[in-house]
N, C-alpha and C positions, 0 to 999 in steps of 0.2 A: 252379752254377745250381739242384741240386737242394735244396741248402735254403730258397736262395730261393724253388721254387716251393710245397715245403711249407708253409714258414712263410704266406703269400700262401694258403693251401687252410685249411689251419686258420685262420688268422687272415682270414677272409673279411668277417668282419663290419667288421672295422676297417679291412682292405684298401678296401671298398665307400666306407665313411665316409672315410678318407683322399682318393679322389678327388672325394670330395662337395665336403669344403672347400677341395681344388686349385682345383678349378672354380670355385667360389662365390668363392672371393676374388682368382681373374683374371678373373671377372665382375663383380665390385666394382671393381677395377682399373680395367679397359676403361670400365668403364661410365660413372667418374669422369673419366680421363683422355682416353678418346676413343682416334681413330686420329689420324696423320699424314702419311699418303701423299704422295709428291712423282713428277715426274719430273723427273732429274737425268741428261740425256743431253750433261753437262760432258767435252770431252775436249780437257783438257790439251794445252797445245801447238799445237791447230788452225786453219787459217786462219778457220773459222769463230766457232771461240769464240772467237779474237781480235775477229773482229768483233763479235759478241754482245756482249762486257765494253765496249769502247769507247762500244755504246751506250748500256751500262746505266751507264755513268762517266762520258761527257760528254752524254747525250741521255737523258736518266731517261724525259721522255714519251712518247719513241718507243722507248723498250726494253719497254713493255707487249706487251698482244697488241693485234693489229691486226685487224679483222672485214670483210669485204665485204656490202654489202646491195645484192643484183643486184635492176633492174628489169625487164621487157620487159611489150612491147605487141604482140599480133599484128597490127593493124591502127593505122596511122597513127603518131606518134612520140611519143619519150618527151618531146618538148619541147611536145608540145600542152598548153594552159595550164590543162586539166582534169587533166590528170595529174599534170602538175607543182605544183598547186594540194596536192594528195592527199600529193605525197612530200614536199614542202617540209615541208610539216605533219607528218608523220609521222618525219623527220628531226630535224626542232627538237624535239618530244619527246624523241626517243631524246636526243638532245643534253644534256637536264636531267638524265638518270638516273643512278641510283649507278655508280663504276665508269666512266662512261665522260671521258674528257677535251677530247675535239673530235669532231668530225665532217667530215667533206672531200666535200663535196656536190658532185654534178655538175653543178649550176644556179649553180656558184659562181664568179666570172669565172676561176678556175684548173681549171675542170672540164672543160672544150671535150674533153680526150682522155678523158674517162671516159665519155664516149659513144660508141655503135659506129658505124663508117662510114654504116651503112643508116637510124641513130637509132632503130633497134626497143630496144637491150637499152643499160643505160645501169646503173653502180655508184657506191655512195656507201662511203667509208674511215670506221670507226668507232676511231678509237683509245681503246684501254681504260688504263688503269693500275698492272696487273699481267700476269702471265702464267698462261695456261690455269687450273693445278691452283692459282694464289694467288686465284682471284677466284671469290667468292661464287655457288655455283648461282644462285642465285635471283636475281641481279641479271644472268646473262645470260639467263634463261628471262624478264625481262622484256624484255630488248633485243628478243629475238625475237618476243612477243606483241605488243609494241608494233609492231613492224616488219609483222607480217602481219596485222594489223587493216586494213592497207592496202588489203588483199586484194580484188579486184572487179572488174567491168564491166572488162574486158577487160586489166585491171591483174595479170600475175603479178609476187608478192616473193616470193624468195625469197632464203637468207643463208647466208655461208659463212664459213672459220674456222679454230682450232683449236676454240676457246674452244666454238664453236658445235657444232661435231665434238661436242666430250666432253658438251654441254647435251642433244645427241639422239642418241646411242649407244644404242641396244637395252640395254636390262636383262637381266643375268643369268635372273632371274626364276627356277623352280623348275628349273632344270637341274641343279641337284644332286640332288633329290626325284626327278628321272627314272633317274639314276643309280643311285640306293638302290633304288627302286622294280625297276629289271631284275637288279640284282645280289640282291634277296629273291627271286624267282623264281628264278635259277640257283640261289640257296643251297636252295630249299625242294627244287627237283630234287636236288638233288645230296645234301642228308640225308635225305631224304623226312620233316624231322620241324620242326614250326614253332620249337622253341629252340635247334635246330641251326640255323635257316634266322637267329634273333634273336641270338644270340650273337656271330658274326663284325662283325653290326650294329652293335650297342651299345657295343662295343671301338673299332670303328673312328669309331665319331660321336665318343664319350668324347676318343681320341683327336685330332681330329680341331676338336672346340670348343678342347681346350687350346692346341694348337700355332695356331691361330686369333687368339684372344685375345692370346696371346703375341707374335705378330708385332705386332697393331695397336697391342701397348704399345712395342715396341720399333724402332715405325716414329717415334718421339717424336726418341733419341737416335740414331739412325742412318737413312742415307736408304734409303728403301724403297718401290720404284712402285705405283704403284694397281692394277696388275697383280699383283704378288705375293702379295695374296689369294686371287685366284681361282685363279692358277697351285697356289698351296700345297694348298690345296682339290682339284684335278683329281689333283694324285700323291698326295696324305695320302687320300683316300676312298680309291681302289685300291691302294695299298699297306696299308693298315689292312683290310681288307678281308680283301686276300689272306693275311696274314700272320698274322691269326685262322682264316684258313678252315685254310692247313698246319697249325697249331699245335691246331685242336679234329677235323681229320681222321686226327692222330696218336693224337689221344684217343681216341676211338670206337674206333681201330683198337686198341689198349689193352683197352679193355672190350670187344672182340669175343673177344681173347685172355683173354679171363677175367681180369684183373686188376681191383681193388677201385678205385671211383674216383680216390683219393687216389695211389696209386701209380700209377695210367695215366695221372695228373694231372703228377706228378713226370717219368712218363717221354717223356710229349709233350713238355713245358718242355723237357729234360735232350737230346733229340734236335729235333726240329721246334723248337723254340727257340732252339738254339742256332745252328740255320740261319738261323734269323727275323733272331735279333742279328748272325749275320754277314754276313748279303746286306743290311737295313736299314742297318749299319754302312758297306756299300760307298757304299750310296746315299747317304748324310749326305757320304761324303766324296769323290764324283764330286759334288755340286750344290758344296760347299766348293768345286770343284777352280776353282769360274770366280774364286772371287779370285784367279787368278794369269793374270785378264784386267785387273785396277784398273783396271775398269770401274764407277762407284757404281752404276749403272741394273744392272747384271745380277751385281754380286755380293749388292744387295737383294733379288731376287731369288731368286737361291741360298741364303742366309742364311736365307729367308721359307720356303723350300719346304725346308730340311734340318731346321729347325726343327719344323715340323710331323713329318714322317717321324720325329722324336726322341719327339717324343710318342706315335705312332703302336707305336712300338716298345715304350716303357713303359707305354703299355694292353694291349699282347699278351703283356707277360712277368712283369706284376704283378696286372691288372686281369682279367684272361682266366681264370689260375689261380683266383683268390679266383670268378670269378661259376659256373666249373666246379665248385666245391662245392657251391654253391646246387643247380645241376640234376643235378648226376649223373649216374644215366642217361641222362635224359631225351632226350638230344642226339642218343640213337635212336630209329627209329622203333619204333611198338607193337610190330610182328611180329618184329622185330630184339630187341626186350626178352623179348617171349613165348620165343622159340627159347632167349636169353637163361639166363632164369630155368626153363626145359625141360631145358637141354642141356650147360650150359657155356658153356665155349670154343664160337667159333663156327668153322667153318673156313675156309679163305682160298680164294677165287676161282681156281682152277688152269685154267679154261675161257674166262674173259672174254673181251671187245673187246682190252682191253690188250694180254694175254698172247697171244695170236694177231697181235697187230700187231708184238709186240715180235719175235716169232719169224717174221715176215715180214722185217722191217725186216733181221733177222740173216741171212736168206738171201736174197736179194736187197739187199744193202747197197749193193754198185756200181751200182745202175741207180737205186735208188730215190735215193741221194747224189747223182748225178750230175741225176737230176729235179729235184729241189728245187734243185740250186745253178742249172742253167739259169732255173726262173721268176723265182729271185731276182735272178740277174743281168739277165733282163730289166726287171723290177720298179727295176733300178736304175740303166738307161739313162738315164732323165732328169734325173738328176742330173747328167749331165756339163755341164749348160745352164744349171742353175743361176743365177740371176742375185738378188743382194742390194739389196735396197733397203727401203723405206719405203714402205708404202700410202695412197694421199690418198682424198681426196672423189671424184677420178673411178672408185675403185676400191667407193664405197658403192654401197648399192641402189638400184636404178632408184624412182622414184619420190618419196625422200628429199630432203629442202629444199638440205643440204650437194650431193648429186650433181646437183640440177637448176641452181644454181646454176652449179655447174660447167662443167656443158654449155652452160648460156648465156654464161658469160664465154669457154669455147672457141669456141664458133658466133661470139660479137661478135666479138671481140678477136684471136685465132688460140691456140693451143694450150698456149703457153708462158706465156701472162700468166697461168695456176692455178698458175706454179710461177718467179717473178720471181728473179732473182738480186740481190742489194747488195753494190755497191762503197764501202767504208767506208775511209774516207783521213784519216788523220793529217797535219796540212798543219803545218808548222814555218816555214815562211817565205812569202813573198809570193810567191817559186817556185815553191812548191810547189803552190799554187792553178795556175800557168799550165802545170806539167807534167800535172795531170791534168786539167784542159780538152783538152788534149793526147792525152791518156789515152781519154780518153772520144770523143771525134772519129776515133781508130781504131777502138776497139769497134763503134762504128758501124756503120763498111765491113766486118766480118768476117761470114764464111757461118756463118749458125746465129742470128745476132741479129736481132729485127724490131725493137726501138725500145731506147732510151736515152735516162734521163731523170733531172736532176741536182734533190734537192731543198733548195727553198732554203734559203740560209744567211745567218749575221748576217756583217756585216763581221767581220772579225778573226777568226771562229770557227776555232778550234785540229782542229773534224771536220767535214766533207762527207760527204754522200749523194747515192748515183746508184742507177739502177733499169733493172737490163739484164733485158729479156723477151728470153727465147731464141723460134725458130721450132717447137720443138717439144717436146712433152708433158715435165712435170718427170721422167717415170721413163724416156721414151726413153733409149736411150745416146748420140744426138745432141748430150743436153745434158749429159751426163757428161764427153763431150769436148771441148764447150764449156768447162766448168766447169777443166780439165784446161789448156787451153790459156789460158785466162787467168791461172791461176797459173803455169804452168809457160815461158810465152812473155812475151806482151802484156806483163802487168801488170809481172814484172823488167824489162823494154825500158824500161817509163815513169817507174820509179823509177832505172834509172841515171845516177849524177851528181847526184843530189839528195837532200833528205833526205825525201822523200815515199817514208810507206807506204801500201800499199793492201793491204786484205785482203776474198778474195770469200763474202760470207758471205750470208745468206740460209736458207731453210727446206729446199728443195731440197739448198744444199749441206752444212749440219749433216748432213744423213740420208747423203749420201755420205762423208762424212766421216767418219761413223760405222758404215756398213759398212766402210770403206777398214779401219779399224782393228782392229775383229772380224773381218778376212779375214788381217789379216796377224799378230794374235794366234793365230788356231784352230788351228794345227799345234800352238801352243808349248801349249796346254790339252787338244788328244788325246793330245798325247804325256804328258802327265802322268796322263792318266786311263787311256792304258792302261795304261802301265809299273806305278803304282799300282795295278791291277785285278792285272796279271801275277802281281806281287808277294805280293798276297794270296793268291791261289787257289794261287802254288806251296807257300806256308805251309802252307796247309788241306789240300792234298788231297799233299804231297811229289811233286810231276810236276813235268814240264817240258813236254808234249806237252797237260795239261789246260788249262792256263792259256792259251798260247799258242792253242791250237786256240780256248778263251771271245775271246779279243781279235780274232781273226780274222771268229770269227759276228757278233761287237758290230759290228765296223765294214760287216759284209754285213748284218746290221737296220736300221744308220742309211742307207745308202746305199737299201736299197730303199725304204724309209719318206720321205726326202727327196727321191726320184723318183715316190712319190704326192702330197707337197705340190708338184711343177712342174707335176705333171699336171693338177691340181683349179685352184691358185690362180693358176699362173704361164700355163699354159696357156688356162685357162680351161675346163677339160673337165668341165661339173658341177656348177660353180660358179653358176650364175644357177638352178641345179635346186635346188642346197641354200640357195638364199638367202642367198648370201653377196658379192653383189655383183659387179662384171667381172674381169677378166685382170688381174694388176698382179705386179711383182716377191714374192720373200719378204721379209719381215720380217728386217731383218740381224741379229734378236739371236736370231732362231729358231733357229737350227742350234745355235749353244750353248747355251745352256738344252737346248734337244732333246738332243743329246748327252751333255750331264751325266744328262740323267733316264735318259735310254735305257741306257746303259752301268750305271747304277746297277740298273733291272727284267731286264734282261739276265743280272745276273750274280744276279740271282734265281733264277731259273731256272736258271742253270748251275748255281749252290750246290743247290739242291734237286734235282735231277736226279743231278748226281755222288755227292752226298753218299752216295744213296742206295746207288751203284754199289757207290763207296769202300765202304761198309760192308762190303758181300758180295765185296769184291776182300780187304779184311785178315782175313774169316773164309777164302777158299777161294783165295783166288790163280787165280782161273778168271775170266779175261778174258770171254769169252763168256758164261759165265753172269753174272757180275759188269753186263756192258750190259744184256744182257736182261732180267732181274730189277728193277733200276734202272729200267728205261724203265717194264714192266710195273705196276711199283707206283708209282709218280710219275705217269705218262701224263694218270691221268684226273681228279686232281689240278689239275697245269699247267694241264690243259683247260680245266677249269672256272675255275680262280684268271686264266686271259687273258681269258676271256669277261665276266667279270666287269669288267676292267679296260677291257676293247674298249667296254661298252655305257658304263660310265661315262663314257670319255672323250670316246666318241660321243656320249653328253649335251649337251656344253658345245659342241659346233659348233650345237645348236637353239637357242642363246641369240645369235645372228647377228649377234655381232662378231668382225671378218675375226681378229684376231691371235690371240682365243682358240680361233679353228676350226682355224688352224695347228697347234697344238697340238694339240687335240683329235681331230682326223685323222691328223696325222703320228705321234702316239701309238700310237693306237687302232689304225692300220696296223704299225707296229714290234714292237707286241705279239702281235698277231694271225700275224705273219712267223715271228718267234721264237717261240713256242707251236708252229704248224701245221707248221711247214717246218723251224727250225733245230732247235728240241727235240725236236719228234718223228720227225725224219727224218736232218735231215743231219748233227750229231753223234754220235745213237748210229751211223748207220751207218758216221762217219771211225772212231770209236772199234771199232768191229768191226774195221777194215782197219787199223788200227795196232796191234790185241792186246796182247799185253803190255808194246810199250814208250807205254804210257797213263800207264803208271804206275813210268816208268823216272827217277831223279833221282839224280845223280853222289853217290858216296858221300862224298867231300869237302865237299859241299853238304849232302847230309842232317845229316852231325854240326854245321854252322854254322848250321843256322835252327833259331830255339827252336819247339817239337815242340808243335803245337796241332790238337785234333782237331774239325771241325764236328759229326762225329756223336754227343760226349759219349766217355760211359761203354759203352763197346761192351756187356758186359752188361746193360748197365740199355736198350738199345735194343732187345736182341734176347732179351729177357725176353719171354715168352710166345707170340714170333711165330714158332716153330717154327724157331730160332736150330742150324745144324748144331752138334754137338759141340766141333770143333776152335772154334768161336769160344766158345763157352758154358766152355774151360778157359783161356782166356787172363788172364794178369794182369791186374788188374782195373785199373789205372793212376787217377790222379786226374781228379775230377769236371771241374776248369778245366781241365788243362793235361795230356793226354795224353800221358805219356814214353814211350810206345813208339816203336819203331823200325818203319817199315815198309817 
């Protein structure tokens, strides 16, 4: 790596201009091609998408999306002939518009039930012609204009949806800008100097546009959510971020040692870079690890967000070097240059915050380990409650046209009609029609059902539809068991002896269906991503107890961080404070994605923290000073590079849609855990109480893994930073591949 970073220092000018026209001609690209965004939440095999395809293969018009336009009146009913004058009219519009294909009126002789008992709140069905993400904005922002022009004299409309959902979802808006904006403030603290505070910037935006760009080209040929932008964006800002900030705090620390630019340039690359490349590297391949979910929806996703972090990586290890020529010094501040160009070398902090913590942390290890692991395990109580699903419109803001609809179709109708189940039947013979008559005349009578309702069919039609409203809310567990006993009882009972299928499918049941299967995938993709993390860290650093001890804290991050998302969203603790709307299940794809990212920042941190240990464990073989030292000189580092990542992620929860604040919370919390508690406290202190077998790995084992060092070229690290002797005569071994024995 050290010639590449030379080359990249001296050849700065070309290096600059090389990523000019990366840019410029994936902004020509995109700009021509466009994006592609889908959601593709297809799973194979399911009762639902059974029923889904059947629609979309014998009933093409009702495989669209389907919209509600809720009416009510506070006073008097909706069949007064002024009102009804108002919606008729405003129905038969919508009726004409792009995109839509019928309308199912309540004033229509089949509408008598789409009216509530009281006749205050009454719903009209707009069948559209596609699904949510295929159908043109702008022809559902007029459904909706059209719909609320109604608006008036004692007339509330309001409309609900997918389609409608995704038409009025809050805008990101500048929540990336907020994120930049706190993470220049921590960088201007932390260099005291404005090209120190611009540099980690510039790398990580550079970054940050490519992997960007790239996705939306590559959402063409492969399916990729509308969501994997912004996901990509929240880890590539704070991973680009960070990963400049190690990488130009190596530098300084360089040129504090007296070193000439050029060569503090080489030796940040050559040590802080090759951490960069190898925790970056973890990341790429924990977000990879979810394609062994064959999942499209979330290995798009992975794909979207490893992508990004690749670029990320190569503006820190090519683009970083080459703009650290340009400033030079500069990336200290004046008084730092003055002493500088006074005095030399500067000398190293032997008094600090760190060093007094590190040497706390070492004499009280047991109290202060056993601290931190008690609040984390409380912190991660609430995890055990956990409960997976899918967020609707009752889970939007108070206020919002989708939520007030809501509440009116629960107030009319009872709770379950915001989340209807379909019974989808393949009929093969003339039996088959009488065994589910059959079928459905039991559903009836079962506890949990309030109505069932068959819609009509042509003679001889090869498919039926039926419309079972449970009694209660689509994310209760009531209607999980519902949903459970109809596949797993009823519906076999009614198909025995015939050749009638029936499959229960609907919107409610997709989303359970699709946690059901991210729940009983997630073992088989921890296990892979920890054994894979194992793996590497025993390569990096020759342990058994380091690696082990990293997979241990990873899964005490994800568990405490996933007990602040029960607590905020699932609970509701906070959540109507941060504007994110009521109590509702997690998101079932959130724990994965979360876990891939997490495990991937996690082992950030570990690599940067040990690394530093290792370093001062293959110069002295001294345990103790080896943690100490390590913590000391990293500490305030980590600090800064979480805080960073904290404010950024905390960003994306002010742009108040619910699935990106999951994220942005449960992030911003696991970072903030792992930073405060796991790196600064409860590792270095297990690592004090294990001593020397930290770094104990069977000799059988040493000679079988090939010999790879994170910290480089141990001299070229410990070139000017006051490097003991014993390390300053050791064989100098190769730049890539470190053949010593340790």
């Amino acid at each position: 790596m050290s010639a590449v970073a030379r080359w990249c220092f001296r050849h700065r000018r070309k290096v600059v201009g090389l990523w000019i026209v990366l840019l410029a001609a994936l902004g020509g690209g995109y700009a021509a091609a466009g994006s592609s965004y889908s959601e593709d939440f297809s799973l194979p095999g399911m009762e639902s998408t059974k029923a889904l395809k059947l629609l979309e293969d014998s009933l093409p018009a009702s495989s669209g999306d389907t919209e509600q336009i809720v009416i009510h009146v506070e006073t008097g009913s909706v069949r007064d002939p002024a009102v009804q004058a108002r919606v008729a009219g405003m129905l038969a519009g919508i009726e004409k518009l792009p995109s839509v294909t019928s309308v199912a009126s309540m004033y229509s002789d089949q509408g008598a039930a789409q009216i509530s008992a009281d006749g205050k709140t009454a719903y009209a069905e707009v069948q559209l012609d596609k699904l949510p993400n295929d159908l043109p904005p702008a022809n559902v922002e007029k459904i909706i204009e059209t719909a609320q022009a109604a608006r008036g004299s004692g007339l509330q409309v309001e409309l609900a949806g997918p389609a409608i959902s995704n038409a009025t979802a809050p805008a990101q808006g500048s929540t990336e800008l907020i994120g930049i904006v706190a993470a220049a403030i921590i960088l201007s603290l932390f260099f005291g100097s404005l090209i120190g505070m611009l540099l980690p910037l510039m790398v990580a935006v550079a970054g940050l546009g490519g992997g960007l760009m790239t996705i939306g080209l590559l959402s063409h040929p492969i399916t990729l959510s509308d969501i994997a932008p912004t996901l990509a964006t929240l880890i590539g800002l704070g991973v680009g971020i960070d990963y400049a900030l190690f990488i130009v705090t190596r530098y300084r620390s360089g040129l504090r040692a007296g070193l000439p630019p050029e060569q503090a340039a080489v030796r940040a690359i050559t040590t802080s870079g090759r951490a960069v490349l190898f925790a970056g590297g973890t990341v790429v391949i924990a977000l990879l690890g979810l394609l062994v979910l064959r999942l499209n929806f979330l290995t798009g996703m992975g794909i979207g967000a490893a992508v990004t972090v690749s670029f990320t990586l190569l503006s820190a290890l090519t683009l970083l070097p080459a703009m650290l020529g340009f400033v030079g010094t500069r990336v200290m501040s004046k008084k730092e240059r003055r002493a500088l160009a006074a005095n030399g070398a500067l000398p190293e902090n032997t008094r600090g915050f760190w060093v007094r913590w590190a040497g706390l942390v070492q004499k009280r290890r047991t109290l202060l380990g056993a601290a931190a692991l008690i609040v984390i395990a409380l912190l991660s109580i609430p995890t055990f409650s956990i409960r997976l699903g899918a967020a609707d419109a009752g889970n939007d803001k108070s206020g919002t046209t989708t939520r007030e609809a809501y509440d009116l179709l629960a107030d009319g109708f009872g709770p379950g009609f915001n989340g209807p189940l379909q019974l989808v039947a393949e009929l093969n013979s003339p039996a088959d029609g009488r065994a589910l008559d059959q079928l459905l005349e039991t559903v009836k009578t079962l506890d949990g059902v309030a109505a069932v309702s068959a819609f009509p069919s042509e003679p001889g039609a090869t498919v039926a539809i039926a419309m079972v409203v449970p009694t209660s809310a689509p994310q209760d567990k009531e209607t999980t068991d519902l949903i459970n006993r109809l596949r797993d009882d009823v519906v076999p009972a009614a198909e025995k002896n015939t050749s009638l299928q029936v499959h229960v499918g609907g919107a409610t049941a997709i989303f359970q269906d699709f946690a059901k299967v991210l729940t009983d995938k997630l073992p088989l993709f921890l296990g892979v991503v920890i054994v894979l993390g194992f793996l590497l860290l025993m390569l990096a650093f020759r342990s058994i107890l380091v690696p082990l001890t990293a997979a241990v804290m990873n899964v005490l991050a994800a568990a405490a961080s996933f007990g602040v998302i029960v607590v905020i969203f699932q609970w509701g603790w906070g959540s109507n404070l941060l504007n994110l709307g009521g109590a509702g299940p997690v998101e079932s794809f959130v724990p994965a994605i979360m876990l891939a990212i997490l495990f991937g920042l996690s082992m950030d941190y570990q690599v940067f923290l040990v690394s530093r240990m290792h370093e001062e464990w293959a110069c002295t073989r001294d345990n103790a000073r080896a943690v100490r030292i390590g913590q000391s000189e990293t500490g305030r580092v980590i600090i800064a590079a979480s805080l960073i990542m904290v404010f950024v992620f905390g960003a994306f929860v002010l742009g108040g849609e619910r699935v990106i604040a999951e994220f942005g919370i449960g992030l911003a919390a696991a970072v903030a855990i792992d930073a405060f508690l796991i790196r600064t406290v409860l590792v270095p202190a297990l690592m004090h109480l294990f001593g020397r077998a930290n770094w104990w790995l069977p000799t059988w084992l040493d000679r079988t893994l090939p010999q790879f060092s994170v910290e480089g070229n141990q001299d070229m690290a410990a070139h000017g930073a006051g490097a003991p002797p014993l390390l300053q005569h050791q064989p100098e071994g190769n730049d890539l591949l470190d053949t010593r024995s340790h």
